[in-house]
PDB file with one MODEL, atoms N, CA, C and O in Angstrom:
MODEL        1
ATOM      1  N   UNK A   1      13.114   6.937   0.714  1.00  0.00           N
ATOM      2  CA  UNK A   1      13.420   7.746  -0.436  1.00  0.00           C
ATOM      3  C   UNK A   1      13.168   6.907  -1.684  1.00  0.00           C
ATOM      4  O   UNK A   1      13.369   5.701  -1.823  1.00  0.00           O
ATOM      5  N   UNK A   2      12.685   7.788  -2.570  1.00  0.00           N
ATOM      6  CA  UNK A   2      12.301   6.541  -3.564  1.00  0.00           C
ATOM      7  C   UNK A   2      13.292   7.608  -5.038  1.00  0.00           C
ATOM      8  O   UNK A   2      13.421   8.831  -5.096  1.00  0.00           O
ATOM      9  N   UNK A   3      13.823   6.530  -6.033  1.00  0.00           N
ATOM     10  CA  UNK A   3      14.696   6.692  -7.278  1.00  0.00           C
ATOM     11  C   UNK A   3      13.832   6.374  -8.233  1.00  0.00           C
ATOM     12  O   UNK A   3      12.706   5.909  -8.057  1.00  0.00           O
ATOM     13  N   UNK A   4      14.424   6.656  -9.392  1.00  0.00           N
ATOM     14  CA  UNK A   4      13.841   5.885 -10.632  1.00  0.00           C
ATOM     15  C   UNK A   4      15.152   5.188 -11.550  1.00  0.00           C
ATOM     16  O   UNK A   4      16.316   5.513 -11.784  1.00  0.00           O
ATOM     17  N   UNK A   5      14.457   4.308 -11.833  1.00  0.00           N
ATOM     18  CA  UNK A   5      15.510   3.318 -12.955  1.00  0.00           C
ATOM     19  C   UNK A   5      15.927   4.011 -14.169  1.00  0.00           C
ATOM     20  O   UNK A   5      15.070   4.190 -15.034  1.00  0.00           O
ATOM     21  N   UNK A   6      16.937   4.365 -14.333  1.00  0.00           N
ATOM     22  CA  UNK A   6      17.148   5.101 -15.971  1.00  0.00           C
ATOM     23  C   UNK A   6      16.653   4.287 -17.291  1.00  0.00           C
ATOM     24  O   UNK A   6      16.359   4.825 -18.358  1.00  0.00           O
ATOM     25  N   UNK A   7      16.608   2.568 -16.959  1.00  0.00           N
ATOM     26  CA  UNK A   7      16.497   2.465 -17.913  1.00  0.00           C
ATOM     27  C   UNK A   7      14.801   2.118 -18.413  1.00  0.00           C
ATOM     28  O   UNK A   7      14.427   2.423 -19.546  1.00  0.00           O
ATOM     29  N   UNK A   8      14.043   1.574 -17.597  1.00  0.00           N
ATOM     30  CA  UNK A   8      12.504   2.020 -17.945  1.00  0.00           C
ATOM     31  C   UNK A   8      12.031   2.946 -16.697  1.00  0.00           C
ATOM     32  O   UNK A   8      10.961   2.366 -16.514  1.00  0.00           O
ATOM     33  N   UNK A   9      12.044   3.827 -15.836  1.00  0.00           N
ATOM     34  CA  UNK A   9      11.754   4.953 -15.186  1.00  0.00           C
ATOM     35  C   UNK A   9      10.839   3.943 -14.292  1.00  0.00           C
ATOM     36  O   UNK A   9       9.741   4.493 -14.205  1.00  0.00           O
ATOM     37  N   UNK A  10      10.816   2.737 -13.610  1.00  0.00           N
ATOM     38  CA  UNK A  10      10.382   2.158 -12.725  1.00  0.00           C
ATOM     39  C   UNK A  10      10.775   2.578 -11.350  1.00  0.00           C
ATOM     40  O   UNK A  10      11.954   2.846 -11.118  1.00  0.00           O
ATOM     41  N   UNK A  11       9.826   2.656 -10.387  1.00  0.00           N
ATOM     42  CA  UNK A  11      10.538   3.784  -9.182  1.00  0.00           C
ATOM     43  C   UNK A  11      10.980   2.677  -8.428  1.00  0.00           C
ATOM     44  O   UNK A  11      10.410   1.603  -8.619  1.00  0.00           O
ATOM     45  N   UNK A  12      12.116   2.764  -7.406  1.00  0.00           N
ATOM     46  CA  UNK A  12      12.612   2.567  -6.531  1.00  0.00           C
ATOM     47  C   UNK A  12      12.373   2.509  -5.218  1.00  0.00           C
ATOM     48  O   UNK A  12      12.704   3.644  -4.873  1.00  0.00           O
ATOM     49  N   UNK A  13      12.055   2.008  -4.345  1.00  0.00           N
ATOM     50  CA  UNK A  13      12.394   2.300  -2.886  1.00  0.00           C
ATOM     51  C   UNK A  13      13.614   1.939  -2.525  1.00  0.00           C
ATOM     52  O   UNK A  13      13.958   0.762  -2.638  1.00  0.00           O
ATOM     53  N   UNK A  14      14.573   3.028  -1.965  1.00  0.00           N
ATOM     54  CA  UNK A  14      15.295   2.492  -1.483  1.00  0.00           C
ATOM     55  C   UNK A  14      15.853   2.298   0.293  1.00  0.00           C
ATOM     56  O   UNK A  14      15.960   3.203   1.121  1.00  0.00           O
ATOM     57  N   UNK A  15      16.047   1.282   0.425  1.00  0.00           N
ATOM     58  CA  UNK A  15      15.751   0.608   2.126  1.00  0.00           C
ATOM     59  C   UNK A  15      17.036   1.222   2.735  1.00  0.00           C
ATOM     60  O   UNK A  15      16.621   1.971   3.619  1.00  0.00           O
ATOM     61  N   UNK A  16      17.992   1.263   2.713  1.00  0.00           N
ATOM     62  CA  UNK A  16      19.244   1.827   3.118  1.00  0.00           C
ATOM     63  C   UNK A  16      19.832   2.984   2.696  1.00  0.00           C
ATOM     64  O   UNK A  16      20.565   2.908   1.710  1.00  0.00           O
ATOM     65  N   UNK A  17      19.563   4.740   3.584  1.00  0.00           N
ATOM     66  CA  UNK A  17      20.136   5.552   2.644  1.00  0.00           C
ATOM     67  C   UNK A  17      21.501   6.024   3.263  1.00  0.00           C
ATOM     68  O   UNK A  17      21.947   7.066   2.782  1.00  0.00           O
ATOM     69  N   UNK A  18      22.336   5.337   4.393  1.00  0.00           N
ATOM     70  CA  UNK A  18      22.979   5.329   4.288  1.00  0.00           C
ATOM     71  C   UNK A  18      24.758   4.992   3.414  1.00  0.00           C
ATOM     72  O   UNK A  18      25.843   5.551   3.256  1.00  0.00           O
ATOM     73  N   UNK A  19      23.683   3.053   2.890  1.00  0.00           N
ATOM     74  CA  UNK A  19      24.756   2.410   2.043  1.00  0.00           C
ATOM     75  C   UNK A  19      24.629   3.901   0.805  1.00  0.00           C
ATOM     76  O   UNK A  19      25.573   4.519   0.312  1.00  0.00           O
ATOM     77  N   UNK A  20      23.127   4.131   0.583  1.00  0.00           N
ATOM     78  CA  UNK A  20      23.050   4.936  -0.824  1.00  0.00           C
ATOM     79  C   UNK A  20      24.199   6.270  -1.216  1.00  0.00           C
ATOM     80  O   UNK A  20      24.432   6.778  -2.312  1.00  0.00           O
ATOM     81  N   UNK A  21      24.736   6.559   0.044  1.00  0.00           N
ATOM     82  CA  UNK A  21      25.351   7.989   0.775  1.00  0.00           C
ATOM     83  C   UNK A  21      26.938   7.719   0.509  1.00  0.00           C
ATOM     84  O   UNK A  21      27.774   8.595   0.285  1.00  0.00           O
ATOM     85  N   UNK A  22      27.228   5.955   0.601  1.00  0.00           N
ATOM     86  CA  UNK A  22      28.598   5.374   0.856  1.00  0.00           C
ATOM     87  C   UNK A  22      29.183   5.304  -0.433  1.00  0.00           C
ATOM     88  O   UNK A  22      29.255   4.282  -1.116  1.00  0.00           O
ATOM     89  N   UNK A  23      29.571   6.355  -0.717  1.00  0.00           N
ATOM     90  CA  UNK A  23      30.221   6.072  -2.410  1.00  0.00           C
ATOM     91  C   UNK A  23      31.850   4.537  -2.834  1.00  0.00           C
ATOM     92  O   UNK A  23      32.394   4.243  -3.898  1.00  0.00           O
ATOM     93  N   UNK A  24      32.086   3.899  -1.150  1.00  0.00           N
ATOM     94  CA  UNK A  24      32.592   2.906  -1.485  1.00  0.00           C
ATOM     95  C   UNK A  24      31.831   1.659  -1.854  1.00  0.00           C
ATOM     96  O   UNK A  24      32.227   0.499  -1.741  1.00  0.00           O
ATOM     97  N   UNK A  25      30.640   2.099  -2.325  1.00  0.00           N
ATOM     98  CA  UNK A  25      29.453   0.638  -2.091  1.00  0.00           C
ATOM     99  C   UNK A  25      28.757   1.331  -3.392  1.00  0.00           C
ATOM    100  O   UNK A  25      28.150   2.401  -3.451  1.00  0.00           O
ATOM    101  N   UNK A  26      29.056   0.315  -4.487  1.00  0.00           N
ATOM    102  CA  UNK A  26      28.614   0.298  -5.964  1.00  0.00           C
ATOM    103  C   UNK A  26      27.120   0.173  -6.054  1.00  0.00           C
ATOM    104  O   UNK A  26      26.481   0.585  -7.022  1.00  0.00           O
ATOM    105  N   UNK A  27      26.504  -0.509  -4.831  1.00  0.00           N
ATOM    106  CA  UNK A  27      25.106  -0.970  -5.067  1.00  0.00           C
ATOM    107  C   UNK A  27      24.355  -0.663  -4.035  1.00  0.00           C
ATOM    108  O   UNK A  27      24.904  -0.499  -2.945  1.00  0.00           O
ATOM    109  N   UNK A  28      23.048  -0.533  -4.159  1.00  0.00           N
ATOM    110  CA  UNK A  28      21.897  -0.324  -2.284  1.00  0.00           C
ATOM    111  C   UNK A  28      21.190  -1.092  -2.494  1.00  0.00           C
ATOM    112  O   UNK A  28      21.335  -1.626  -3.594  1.00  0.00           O
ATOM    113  N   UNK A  29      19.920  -1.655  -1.517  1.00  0.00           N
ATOM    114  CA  UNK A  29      19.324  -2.556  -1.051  1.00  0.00           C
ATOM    115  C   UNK A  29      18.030  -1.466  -1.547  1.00  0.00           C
ATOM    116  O   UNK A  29      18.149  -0.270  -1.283  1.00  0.00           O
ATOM    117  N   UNK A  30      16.580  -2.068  -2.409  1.00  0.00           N
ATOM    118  CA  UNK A  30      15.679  -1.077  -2.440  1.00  0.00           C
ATOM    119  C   UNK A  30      14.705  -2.501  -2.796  1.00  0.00           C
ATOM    120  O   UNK A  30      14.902  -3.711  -2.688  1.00  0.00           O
ATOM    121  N   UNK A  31      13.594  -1.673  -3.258  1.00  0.00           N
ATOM    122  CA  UNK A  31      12.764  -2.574  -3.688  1.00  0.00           C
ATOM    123  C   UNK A  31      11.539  -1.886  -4.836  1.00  0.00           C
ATOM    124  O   UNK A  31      10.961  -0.801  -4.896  1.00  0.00           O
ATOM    125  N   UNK A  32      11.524  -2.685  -5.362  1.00  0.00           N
ATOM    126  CA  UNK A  32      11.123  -1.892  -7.097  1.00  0.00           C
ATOM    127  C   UNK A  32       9.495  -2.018  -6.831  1.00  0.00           C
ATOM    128  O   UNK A  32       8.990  -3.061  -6.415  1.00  0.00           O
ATOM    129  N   UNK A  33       8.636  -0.661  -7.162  1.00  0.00           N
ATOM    130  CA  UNK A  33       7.394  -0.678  -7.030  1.00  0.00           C
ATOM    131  C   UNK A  33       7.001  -0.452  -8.885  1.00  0.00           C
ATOM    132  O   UNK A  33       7.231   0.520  -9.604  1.00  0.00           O
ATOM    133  N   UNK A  34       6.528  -1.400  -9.118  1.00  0.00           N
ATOM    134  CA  UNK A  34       5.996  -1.643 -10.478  1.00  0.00           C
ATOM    135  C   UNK A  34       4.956  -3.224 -10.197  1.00  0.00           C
ATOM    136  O   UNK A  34       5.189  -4.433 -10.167  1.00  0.00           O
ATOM    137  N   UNK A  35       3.884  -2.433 -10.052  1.00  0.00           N
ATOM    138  CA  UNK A  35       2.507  -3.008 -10.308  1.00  0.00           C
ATOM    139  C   UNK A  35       1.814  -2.936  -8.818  1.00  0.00           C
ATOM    140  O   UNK A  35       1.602  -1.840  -8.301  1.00  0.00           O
ATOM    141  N   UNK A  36       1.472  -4.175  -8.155  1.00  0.00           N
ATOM    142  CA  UNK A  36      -0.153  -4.126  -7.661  1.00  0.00           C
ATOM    143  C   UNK A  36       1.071  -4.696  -5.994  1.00  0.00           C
ATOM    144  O   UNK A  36       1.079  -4.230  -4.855  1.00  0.00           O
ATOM    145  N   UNK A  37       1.904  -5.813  -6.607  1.00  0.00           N
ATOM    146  CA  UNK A  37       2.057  -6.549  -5.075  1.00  0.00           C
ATOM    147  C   UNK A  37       3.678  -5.936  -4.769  1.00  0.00           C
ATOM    148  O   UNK A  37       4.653  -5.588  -5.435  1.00  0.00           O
ATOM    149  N   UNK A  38       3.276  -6.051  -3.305  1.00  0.00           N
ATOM    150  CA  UNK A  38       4.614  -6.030  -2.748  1.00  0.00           C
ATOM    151  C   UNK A  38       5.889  -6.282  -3.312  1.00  0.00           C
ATOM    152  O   UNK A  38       5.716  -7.493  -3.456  1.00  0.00           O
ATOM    153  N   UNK A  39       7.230  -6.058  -3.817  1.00  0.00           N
ATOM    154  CA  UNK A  39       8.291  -6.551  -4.420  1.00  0.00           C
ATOM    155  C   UNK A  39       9.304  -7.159  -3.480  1.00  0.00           C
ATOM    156  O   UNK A  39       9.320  -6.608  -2.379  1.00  0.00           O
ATOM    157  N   UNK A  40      10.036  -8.018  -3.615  1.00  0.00           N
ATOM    158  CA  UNK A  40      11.237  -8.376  -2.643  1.00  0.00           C
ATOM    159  C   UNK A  40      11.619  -7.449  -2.470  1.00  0.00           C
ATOM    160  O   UNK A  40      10.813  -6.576  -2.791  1.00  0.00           O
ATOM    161  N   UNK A  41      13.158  -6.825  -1.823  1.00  0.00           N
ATOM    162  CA  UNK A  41      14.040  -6.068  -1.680  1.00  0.00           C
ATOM    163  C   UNK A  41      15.022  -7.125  -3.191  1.00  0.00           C
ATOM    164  O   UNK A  41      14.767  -8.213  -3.709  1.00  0.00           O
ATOM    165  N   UNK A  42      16.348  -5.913  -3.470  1.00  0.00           N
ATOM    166  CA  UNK A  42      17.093  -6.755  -4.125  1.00  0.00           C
ATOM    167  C   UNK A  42      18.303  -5.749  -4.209  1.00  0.00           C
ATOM    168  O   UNK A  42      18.509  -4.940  -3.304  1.00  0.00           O
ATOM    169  N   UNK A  43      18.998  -5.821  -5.194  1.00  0.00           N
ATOM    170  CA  UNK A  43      20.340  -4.699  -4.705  1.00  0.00           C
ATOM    171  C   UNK A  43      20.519  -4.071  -6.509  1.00  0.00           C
ATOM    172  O   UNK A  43      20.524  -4.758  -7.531  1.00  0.00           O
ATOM    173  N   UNK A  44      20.625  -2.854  -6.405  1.00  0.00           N
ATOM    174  CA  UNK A  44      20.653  -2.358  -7.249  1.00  0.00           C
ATOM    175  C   UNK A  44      21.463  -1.135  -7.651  1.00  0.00           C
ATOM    176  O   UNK A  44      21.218   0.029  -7.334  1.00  0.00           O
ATOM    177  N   UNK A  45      22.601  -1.640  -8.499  1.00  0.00           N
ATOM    178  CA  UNK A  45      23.428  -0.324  -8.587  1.00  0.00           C
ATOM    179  C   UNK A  45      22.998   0.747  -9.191  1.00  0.00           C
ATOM    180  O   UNK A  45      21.988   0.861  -9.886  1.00  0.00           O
ATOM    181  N   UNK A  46      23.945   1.698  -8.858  1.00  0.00           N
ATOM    182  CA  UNK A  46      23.865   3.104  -8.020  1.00  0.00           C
ATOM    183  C   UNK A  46      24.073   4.029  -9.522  1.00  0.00           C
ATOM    184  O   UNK A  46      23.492   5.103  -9.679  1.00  0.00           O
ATOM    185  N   UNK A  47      25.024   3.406 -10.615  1.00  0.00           N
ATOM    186  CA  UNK A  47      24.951   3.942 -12.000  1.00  0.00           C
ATOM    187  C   UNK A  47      23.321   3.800 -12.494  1.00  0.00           C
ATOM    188  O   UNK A  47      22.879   4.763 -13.121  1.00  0.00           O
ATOM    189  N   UNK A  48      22.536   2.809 -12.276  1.00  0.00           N
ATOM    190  CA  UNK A  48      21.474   2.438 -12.893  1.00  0.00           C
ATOM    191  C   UNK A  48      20.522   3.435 -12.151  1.00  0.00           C
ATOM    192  O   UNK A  48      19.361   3.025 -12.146  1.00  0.00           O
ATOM    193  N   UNK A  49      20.636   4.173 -11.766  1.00  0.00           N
ATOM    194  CA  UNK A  49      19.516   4.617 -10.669  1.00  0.00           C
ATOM    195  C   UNK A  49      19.754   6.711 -10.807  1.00  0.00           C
ATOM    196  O   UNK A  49      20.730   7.452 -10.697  1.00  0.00           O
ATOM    197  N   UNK A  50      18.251   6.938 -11.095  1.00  0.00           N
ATOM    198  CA  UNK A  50      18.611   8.618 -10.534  1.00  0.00           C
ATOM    199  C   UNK A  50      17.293   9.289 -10.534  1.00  0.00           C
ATOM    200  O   UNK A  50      16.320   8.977 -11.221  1.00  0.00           O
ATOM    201  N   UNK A  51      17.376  10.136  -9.776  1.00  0.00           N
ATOM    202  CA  UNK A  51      16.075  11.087  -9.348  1.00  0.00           C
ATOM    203  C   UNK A  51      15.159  10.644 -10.126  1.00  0.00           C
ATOM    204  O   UNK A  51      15.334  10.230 -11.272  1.00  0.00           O
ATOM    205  N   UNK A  52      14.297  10.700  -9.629  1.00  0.00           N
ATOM    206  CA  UNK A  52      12.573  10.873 -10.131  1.00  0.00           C
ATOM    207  C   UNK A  52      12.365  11.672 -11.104  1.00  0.00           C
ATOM    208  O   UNK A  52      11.841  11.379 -12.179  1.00  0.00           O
ATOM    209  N   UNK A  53      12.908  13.076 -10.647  1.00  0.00           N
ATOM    210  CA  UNK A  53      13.070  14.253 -11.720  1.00  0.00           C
ATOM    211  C   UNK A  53      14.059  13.957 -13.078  1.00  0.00           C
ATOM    212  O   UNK A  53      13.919  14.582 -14.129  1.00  0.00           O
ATOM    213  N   UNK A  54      14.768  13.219 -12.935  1.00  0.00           N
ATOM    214  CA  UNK A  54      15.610  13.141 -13.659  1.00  0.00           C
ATOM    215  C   UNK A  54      17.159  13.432 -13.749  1.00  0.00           C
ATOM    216  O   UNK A  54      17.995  13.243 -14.633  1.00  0.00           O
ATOM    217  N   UNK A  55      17.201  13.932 -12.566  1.00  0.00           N
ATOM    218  CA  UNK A  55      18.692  14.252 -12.283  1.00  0.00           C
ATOM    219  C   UNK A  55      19.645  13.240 -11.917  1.00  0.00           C
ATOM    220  O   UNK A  55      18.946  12.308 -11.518  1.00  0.00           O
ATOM    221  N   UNK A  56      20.615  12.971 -11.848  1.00  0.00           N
ATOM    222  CA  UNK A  56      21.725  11.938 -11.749  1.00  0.00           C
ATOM    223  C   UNK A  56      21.621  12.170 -10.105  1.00  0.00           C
ATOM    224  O   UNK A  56      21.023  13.012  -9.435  1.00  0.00           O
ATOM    225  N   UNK A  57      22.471  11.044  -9.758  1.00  0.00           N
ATOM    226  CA  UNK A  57      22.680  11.106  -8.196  1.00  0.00           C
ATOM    227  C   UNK A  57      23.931  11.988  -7.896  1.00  0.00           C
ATOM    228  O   UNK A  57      24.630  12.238  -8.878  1.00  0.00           O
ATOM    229  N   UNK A  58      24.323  12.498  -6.695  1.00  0.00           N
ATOM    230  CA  UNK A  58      25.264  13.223  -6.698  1.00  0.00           C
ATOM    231  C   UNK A  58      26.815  12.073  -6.878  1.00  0.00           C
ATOM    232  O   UNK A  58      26.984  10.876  -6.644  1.00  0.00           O
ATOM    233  N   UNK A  59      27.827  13.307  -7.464  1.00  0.00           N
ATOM    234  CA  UNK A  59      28.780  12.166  -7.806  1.00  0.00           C
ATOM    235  C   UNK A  59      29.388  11.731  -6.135  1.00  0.00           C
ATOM    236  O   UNK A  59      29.908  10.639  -5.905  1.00  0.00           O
ATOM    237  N   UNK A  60      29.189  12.864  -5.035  1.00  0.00           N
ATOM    238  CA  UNK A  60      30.016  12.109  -3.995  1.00  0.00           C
ATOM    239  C   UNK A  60      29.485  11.021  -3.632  1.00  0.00           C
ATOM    240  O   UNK A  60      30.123  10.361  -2.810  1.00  0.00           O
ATOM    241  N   UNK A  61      28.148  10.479  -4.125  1.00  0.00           N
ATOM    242  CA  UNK A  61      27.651   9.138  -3.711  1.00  0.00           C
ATOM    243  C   UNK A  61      28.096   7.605  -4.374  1.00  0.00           C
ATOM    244  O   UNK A  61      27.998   6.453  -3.951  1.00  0.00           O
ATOM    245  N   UNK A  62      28.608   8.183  -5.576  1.00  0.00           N
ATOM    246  CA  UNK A  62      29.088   7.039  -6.572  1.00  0.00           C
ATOM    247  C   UNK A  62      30.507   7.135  -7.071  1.00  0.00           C
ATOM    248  O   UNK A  62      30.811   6.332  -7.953  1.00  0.00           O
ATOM    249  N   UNK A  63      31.504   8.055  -6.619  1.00  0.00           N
ATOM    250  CA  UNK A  63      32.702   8.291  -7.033  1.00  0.00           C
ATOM    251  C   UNK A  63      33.394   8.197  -5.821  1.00  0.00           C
ATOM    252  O   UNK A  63      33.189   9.157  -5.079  1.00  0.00           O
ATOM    253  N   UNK A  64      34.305   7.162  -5.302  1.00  0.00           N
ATOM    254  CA  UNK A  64      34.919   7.501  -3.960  1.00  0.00           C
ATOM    255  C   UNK A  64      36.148   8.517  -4.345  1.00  0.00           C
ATOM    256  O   UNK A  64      36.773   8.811  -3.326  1.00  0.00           O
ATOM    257  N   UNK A  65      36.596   9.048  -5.359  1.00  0.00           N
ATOM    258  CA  UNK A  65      37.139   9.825  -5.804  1.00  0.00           C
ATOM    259  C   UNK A  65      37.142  11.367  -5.876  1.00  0.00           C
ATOM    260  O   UNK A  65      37.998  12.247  -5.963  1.00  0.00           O
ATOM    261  N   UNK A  66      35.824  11.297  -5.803  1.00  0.00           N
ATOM    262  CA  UNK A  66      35.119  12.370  -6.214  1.00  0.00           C
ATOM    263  C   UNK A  66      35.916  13.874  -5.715  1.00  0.00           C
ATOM    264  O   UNK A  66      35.697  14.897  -6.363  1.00  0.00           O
ATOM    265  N   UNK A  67      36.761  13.891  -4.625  1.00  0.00           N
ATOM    266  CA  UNK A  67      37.114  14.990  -4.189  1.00  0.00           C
ATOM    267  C   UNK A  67      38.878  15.557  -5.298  1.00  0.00           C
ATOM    268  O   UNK A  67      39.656  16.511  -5.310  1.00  0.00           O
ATOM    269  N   UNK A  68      38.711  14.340  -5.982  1.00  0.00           N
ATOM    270  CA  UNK A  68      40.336  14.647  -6.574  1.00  0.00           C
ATOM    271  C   UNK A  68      40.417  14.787  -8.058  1.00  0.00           C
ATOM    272  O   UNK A  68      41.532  14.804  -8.580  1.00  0.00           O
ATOM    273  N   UNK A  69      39.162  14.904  -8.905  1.00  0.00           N
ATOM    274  CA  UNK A  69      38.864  15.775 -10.187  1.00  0.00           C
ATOM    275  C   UNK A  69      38.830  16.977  -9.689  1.00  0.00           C
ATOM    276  O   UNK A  69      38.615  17.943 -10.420  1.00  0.00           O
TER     277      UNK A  69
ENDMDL
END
């Protein structure tokens, strides 16, 4: 599944979409495709990150709360 960075729209791969799913886990494991070579993996929180389209991630993924607003 690939994200984009909110703050320059650099896309994402991200390697784990389970951690991505675990709203007790602030951050996921992805790896940033911007330019020609391969990128490490690295960890990248989950506020910084949302759809391609532009939509936010869902809050049950980033709020472990989420059921008690």
């Amino acid at each position: 599944m690939f994200l984009k960075r909110k703050d320059n729209d650099d896309m994402i791969e991200i390697i784990d979409l389970e951690t991505l799913a675990d709203p007790a886990l602030p951050s996921v494991m992805g790896r940033q495709h911007a330019g020609e070579e391969m990128q490490d993996e690295e960890s990248f929180e989950k506020e910084d990150l949302e759809f391609p389209s532009g939509e936010p991630l869902p809050r049950c993924w980033i709020d472990l709360h989420w059921r008690e607003d």
